[in-house]
Structures are given as structure tokens and as C-alpha cells.
C-alpha positions, 0 to 999 in steps of 0.5 A, spaced: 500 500 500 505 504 502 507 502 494 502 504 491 502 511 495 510 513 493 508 511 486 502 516 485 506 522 488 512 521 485 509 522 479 509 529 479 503 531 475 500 538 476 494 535 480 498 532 485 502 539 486 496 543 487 493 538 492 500 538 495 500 545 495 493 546 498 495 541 503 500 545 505 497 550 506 491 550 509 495 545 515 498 552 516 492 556 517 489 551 522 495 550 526 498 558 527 492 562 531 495 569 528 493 565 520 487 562 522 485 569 525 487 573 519 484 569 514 477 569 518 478 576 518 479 576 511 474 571 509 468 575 512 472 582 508 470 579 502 464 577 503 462 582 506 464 587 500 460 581 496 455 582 499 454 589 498 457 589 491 451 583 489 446 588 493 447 594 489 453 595 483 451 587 481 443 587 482 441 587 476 446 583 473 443 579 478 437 578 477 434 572 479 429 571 473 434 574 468 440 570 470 438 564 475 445 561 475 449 566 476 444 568 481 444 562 485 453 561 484 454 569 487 450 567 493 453 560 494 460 563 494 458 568 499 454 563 504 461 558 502 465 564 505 461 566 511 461 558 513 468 557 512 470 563 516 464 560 521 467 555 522 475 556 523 472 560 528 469 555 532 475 551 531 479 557 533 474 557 539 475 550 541 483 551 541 483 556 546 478 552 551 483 546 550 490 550 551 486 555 557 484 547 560 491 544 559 494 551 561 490 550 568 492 543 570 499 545 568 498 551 574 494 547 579 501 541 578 505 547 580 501 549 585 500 543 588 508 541 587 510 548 590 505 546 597 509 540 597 516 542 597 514 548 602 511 543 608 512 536 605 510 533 612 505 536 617 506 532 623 507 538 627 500 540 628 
């Protein structure tokens, strides 16, 4: 099997470099919070401006009735960026919350290591 996967990616084929590319690509956005924050914040630029260029320079290029494709193709690609944008956040979100819960049981061994090295024994009382 191993084989078969070295075989198919060492023929270098367009395809298989703009797969690999966007692969890439996108580990780095998910893995760098300052990325995946500058890339929702762009993501919800541009479909803001579509929004408002879709509502008033582009409205009657899309006129449902008139041109029904291209009216249904310029609100997908809005939706699909919001969505994206939707839930890289989340992911954000959930990163966070597991850095702050790993961040605390972090503080509370330190803590409960330092009142051990202070008075390791209480026999005294």
C-alpha cells in the first residue's frame, strides 16, 4: 500500500502539486492562531464587500429571473465564505478552551508541587 502511495506522488503531475500545495497550506492556517485569525478576518472582508457589491453595483446583473445561475453561484460563494470563516472560528474557539484547560492543570501541578516542597510533612500540628 505504502507502494502504491510513493508511486502516485512521485509522479509529479500538476494535480498532485496543487493538492500538495493546498495541503500545505491550509495545515498552516489551522495550526498558527495569528493565520487562522487573519484569514477569518479576511474571509468575512470579502464577503462582506460581496455582499454589498451583489446588493447594489451587481443587482441587476443579478437578477434572479434574468440570470438564475449566476444568481444562485454569487450567493453560494458568499454563504461558502461566511461558513468557512464560521467555522475556523469555532475551531479557533475550541483551541483556546483546550490550551486555557491544559494551561490550568499545568498551574494547579505547580501549585500543588510548590505546597509540597514548602511543608512536605505536617506532623507538627
Amino acid at each position: 500500500m505504502r507502494w502504491q502511495i510513493q508511486s502516485i506522488v512521485s509522479n509529479n503531475s500538476p494535480t498532485l502539486r496543487m493538492a500538495s500545495f493546498v495541503i500545505q497550506a491550509v495545515r498552516g492556517v489551522i495550526r498558527d492562531q495569528n493565520r487562522r485569525r487573519t484569514t477569518m478576518f479576511i474571509l468575512l472582508l470579502v464577503a462582506l464587500a460581496l455582499l454589498f457589491s451583489g446588493s447594489t453595483f451587481f443587482e441587476s446583473a443579478l437578477n434572479p429571473r434574468e440570470r438564475p445561475v449566476w444568481f444562485i453561484l454569487f450567493w453560494v460563494a458568499c454563504a461558502w465564505l461566511t461558513l468557512t470563516a464560521m467555522l475556523l472560528a469555532i475551531f479557533d474557539l475550541l483551541v483556546v478552551k483546550l490550551e486555557a484547560r491544559k494551561t490550568g492543570r499545568m498551574l494547579r501541578e505547580k501549585v500543588s508541587e510548590a505546597e509540597n516542597a514548602v511543608s512536605p510533612t505536617r506532623t507538627g500540628e
